[in-house]
C-alpha positions in Angstrom: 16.1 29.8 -2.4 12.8 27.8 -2.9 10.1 27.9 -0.2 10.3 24.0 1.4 6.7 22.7 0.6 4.3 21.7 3.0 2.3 18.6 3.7 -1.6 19.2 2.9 -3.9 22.2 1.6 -2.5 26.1 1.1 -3.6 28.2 3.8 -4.0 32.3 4.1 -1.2 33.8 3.1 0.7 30.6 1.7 -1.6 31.0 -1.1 0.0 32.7 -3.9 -0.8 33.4 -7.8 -4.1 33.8 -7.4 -6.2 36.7 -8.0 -10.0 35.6 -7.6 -10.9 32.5 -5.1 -14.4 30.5 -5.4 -15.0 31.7 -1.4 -17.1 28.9 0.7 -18.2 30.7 3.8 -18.3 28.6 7.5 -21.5 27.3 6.9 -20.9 26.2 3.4 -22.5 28.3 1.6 -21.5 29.6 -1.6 -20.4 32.9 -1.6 -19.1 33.1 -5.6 -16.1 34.7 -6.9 -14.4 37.0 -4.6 -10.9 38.8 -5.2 -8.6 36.8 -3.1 -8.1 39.8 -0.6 -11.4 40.0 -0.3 -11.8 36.7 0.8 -8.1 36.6 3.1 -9.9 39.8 4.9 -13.4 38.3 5.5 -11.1 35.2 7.1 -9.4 37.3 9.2 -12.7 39.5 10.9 -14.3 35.8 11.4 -11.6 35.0 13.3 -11.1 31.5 10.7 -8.0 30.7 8.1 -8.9 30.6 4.0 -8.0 26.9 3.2 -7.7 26.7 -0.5 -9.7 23.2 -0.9 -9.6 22.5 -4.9 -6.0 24.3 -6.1 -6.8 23.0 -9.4 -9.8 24.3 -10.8 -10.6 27.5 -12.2 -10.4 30.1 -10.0 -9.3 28.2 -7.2 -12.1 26.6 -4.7 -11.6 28.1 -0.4 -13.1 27.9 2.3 -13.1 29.8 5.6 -13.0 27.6 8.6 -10.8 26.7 11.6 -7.2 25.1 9.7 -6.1 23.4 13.1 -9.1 21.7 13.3 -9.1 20.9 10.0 -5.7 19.5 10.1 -6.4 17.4 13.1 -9.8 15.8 11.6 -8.0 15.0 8.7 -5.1 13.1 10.2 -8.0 11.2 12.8 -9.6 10.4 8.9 -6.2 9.1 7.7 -5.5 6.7 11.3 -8.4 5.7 10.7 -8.7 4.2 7.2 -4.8 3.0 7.8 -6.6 0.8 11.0 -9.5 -0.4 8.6 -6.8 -1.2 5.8 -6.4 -4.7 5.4 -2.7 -5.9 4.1 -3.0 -9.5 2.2 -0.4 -12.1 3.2 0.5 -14.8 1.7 -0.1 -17.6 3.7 2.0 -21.0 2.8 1.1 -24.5 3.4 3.2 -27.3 2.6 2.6 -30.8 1.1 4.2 -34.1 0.2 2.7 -36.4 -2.5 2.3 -39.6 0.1 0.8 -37.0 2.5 -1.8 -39.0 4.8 -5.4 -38.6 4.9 -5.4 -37.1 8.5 -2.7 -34.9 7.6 -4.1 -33.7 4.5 -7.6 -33.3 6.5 -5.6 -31.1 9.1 -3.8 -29.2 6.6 -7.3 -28.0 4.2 -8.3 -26.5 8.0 -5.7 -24.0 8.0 -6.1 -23.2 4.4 -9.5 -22.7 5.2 -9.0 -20.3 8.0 -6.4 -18.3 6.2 -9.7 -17.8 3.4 -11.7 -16.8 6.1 -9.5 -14.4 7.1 -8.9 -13.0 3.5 -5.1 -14.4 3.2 -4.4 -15.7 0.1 -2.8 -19.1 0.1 0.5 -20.6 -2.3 0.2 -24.5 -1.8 4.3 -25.9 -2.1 4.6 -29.7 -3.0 7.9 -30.9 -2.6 9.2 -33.9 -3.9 12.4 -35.5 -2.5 14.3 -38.2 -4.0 12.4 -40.6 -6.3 9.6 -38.8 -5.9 10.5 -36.9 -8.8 9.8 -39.9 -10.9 6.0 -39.6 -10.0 4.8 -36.4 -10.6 1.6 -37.2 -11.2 0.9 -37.9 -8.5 1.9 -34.5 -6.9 -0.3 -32.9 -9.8 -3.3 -34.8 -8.7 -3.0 -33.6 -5.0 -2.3 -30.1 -6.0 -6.1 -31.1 -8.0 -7.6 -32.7 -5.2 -7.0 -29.0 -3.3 -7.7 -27.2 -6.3 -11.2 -28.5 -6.4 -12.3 -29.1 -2.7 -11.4 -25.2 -2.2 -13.3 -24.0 -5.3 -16.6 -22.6 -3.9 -13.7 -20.5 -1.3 -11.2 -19.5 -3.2 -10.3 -19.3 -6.9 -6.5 -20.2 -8.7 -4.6 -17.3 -8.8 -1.3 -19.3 -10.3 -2.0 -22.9 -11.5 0.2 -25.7 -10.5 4.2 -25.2 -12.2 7.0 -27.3 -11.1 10.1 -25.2 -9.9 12.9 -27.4 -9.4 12.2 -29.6 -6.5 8.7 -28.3 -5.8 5.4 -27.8 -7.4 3.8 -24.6 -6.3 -0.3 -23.1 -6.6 -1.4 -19.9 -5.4 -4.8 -19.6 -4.3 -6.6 -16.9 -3.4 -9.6 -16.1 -1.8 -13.6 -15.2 -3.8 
C-alpha cells in the first residue's frame, strides 16, 4: 500500500533514496557532502530534525533546524502573502446612448474610483427599442469614455455589439 504523501518538505526519516545529503548545519553553514546517516545522527545529538530543502538537485540539499518551527513560519509566510494578494474584479457600469451630462459626470466618478482601486472596468451600453437604429451614437459615447479615461486606464476589449448591448472592457495602467 503506498505511503499517503504529505504536505511540504521531507523530514528525518521520511527521507528515503538517498545516500549522501548536501548537510547545512543551524547556523547555515555549509558543512558539504555527508552520508545521509551521518547527517540524520548529527540531527538527532543537536536535538534538531534534517529537513531536506532542495529534493531535486544532486545530492539532495538539508538542513538541520527546528521542523515545527519551520512549519509554522512557513504557513505565517503563506497567510500572509494570501492577505497582501489582491484579486481583480470586474467592475460594471452601465450606459444609455441619451445618457445626461450629469449622469454621465456621476457615472466616470465611479469608474474612476474602481481604477483607483485596481478593478478593472467593462462599460455595457444598452440600446432599447429604436435605439438600435442609431448606433452611432452609442459608439461615440463608448469613445467619449474611451478617451477621457486614457491617461487611467488602457482598452482591454474595444467596443463590440452583442445583441442588444455594446460592451468595452477597460482596465487599469
Amino acid at each position: 500500500m503506498p505511503v499517503p504523501q504529505k504536505d511540504g518538505p521531507r523530514a528525518n526519516r521520511d527521507i528515503r533514496g538517498v545516500r549522501d545529503v548536501q548537510l547545512i548545519d543551524q547556523e547555515g553553514a555549509n558543512q558539504g557532502v555527508v552520508s545521509f546517516f551521518d547527517a540524520l545522527k548529527t540531527a538527532e545529538d543537536a536535538g534538531l530534525d534534517l529537513v531536506e530543502i532542495s529534493p531535486n538537485s544532486t545530492p539532495p540539499v538539508c538542513k538541520l533546524l527546528d521542523y515545527g518551527r519551520f512549519r509554522f513560519l512557513e504557513q505565517k509566510k503563506q497567510a500572509e502573502a494570501r492577505k497582501k494578494q489582491k484579486t481583480v474584479e470586474v467592475k460594471e457600469i452601465k450606459l444609455r446612448p441619451g445618457i445626461d451630462k450629469h449622469d454621465y459626470d456621476v457615472k466616470m466618478k465611479a469608474v474612476q474610483r474602481f481604477f483607483e482601486e485596481g478593478d478593472k472596468v467593462k462599460v455595457t451600453l444598452r440600446f432599447r427599442g429604436r435605439e438600435m437604429a442609431h448606433q452611432d451614437l452609442g459608439l461615440k459615447l463608448l469613445e467619449r469614455v474611451k478617451t477621457e479615461t486614457s491617461e487611467i486606464a488602457k482598452v482591454e476589449s474595444e467596443p463590440q455589439l452583442e445583441g442588444r448591448q455594446m460592451i468595452m472592457i477597460l482596465a487599469p495602467r
